[in-house]
C-alpha positions, 0 to 999 in steps of 0.5 A: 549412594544417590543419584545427580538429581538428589540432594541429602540434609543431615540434621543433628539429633540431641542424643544424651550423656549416658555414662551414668547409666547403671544395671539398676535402671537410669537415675533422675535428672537431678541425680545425674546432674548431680554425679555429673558436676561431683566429677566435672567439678573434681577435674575443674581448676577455675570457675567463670561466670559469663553474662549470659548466665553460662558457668564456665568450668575451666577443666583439666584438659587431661580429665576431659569427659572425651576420654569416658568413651570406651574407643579412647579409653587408651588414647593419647592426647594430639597435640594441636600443630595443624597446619591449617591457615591461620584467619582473622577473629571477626568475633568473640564469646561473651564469657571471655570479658569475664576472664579465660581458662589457665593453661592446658585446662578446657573450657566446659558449660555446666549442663542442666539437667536437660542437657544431659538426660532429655534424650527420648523426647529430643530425639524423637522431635529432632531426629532427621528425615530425609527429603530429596531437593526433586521430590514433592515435599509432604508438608503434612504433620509427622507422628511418631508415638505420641510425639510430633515429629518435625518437618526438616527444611533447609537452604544448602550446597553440596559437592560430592566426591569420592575423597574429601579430606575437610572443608572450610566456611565462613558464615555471617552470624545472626539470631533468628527467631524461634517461634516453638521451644521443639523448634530449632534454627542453625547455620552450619557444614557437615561432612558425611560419609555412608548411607542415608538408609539405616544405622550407616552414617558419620558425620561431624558438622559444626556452626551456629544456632540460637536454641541450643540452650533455649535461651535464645542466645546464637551460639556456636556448636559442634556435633557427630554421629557415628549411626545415623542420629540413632544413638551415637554421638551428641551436641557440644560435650554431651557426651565423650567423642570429641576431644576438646584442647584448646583454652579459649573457646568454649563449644555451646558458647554464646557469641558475640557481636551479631549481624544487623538487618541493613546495618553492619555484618558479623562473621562467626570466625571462620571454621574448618574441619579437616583430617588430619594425615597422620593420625587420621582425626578429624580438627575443627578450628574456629578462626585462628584457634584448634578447638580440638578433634574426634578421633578417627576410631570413633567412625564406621561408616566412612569418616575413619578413612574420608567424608564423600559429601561436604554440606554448608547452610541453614536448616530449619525444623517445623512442627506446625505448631498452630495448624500452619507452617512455622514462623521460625526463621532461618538465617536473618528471616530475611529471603536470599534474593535481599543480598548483601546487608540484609540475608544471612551468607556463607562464604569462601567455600573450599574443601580440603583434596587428596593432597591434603589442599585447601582448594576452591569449591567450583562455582557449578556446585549443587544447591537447593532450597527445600521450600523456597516460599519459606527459605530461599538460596541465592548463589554468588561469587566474587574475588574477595568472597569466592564461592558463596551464597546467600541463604535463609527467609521468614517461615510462615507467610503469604506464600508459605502456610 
């Protein structure tokens, strides 16, 4: 699929919830909001009210939006007994200090109105190019139709196999500034399988970022495409794929504390994404909690059988909004090489093998800093973190314009 010298970035596109769509044309925003909280409401057992502003609706697990897409329309329910390590919680949500969900409900944001039906304009200013870690980067302005299209820049590590099965990080948690509402920093893995050319690509990725919802709070997200960003899939629970099963936390959630420049670090509960070898799904669990799964039959491309490539690491969108390179931040805004204390990490790297194992990234992984005199990558190793590296930077400055 590529060769030594390449290494592939996967973006998410924000792709829209469409089962609202009629033969009569699609509705207004607020008519599709509206019809979208009439059945999310119907299925909610609980509200909470999170400090952020959040509403959380508490809905009945049985009644999620997963089960609206026509690939589940007869599945059944899994339960969540993986076999995956449990991990220590470093950190929380913030609407958990307002209550939790009831049993066998799901926690679910109520969207806004963007949320649900900005599709043509996100994914035109999302959508992913691909630029290859040895090629000379064309930091000119992308146009498509009368919309800029965004330079994707990022700091990542890569293994290539023929069978991965899962794969497992730990990221320091941050909020770096955003300097343009069509730009957007994350911290993140991606597990990949199929072609970087045409509609031939799966992936299920998961971590942080600070714009999903534009108010500027990190939150942790997930995300999937089963067509290469084109028209499948979507962030969080936007649309029907994943299955949601656990009570305690919310996907698109704020979270809480963060870590502070020279001062004492922060880490988003460890994530793992790995199949499942029975049923094929894939889990996601955030610290000691299986959040839920997508299921095997939602891919194509790959992923209903394995991923061949395991991705973790920040990335960046610049639109040169004021004639230059952006001031966005990926990570702390701090370069790699400040270390400890002072740049964003991504720690205990491990992917899940043919046996089903969790088993130690090796230290010669690939890695690569699209613009390193923006952002910057800085591998490391020790006992306790294992196979690890600092990542991130601040954009626009003296050597980057």
């Amino acid at each position: 699929m590529r060769t030594e010298a390449m290494l592939w970035v996967c973006l998410f596109s924000y792709v829209t919830i469409t089962i609202f769509c009629t033969a009569y044309g699609k509705p207004t925003p607020s008519v599709a909001r509206t019809e979208y909280l009439r059945r999310l409401n119907e299925a909610t057992l609980r509200t909470i009210e999170s400090p952020d502003g959040d509403v959380v609706h508490c809905v009945d697990r049985a009644k999620q939006p997963a089960f609206d897409h026509p690939l589940l329309s007869d599945h059944v329910l899994q339960n969540s007994n993986s076999t995956a390590r449990p991990s220590t919680i470093f950190g929380t949500q913030l609407w958990h200090s307002q209550g939790r969900c009831p049993e066998d409900t799901v926690p679910i944001r109520r969207p806004s109105d963007s949320d649900l039906l900005d599709r043509q304009h996100q994914t035109r200013s999302y959508r992913r190019l691909n630029y290859t870690a040895s090629s000379k980067r064309n930091l000119s302005r992308k146009l498509m139709g009368n919309f800029a299209m965004p330079v994707h820049e990022y700091a990542v590590g890569q293994i290539d196999h023929t069978s991965i099965y899962g794969t497992y990080a730990i990221f320091n948690a941050w909020n770096p500034k955003v300097q343009d509402p069509e730009e957007m920093s994350i911290a993140q893995l991606w597990l990949i399988s199929g072609s970087f050319y045409g509609p031939y690509l799966d992936t299920v990725e998961a971590g942080w970022t600070p714009d999903a919802y534009k108010d500027y709070n990190t939150r942790i997200f997930i995300y999937w495409t089963n067509d290469n960003y084109k028209t499948s899939g979507c962030r969080d629970l936007h649309c029907p794929g994943f299955v949601h099963v656990s009570r305690d936390m919310l996907l698109g959630g704020t979270i809480t504390p963060l870590s502070k420049y020279g001062g004492q670090q922060f880490e988003m509960q460890p994530v793992a994404v790995w199949k499942d070898n029975v049923t094929g799904n894939w889990w996601l669990r955030v610290g000691s909690t299986n959040i839920g799964y997508w299921p095997a039959r939602l891919f194509k491309n790959g992923l209903q059988n394995k991923a061949s490539v395991a991705q973790w690491g920040g990335e960046i969108t610049n639109m040169f909004a004021k004639g230059r390179h952006t001031s966005t931040q990926m990570g702390s805004g701090h370069f790699s090489t400040e270390g400890g204390g002072n740049a964003a990490y991504v720690r205990s790297l491990q992917y899940v093998d043919s046996t089903y194992s969790f088993v130690s990234v090796p230290k010669n992984f690939r890695f690569a800093a699209s613009n390193p005199t923006c952002y910057s990558i800085t591998p490391y190793s020790t006992t306790y973190s294992g196979t690890s590296f600092f990542f991130g930077g601040p954009g626009y400055n003296p050597q980057c314009h």
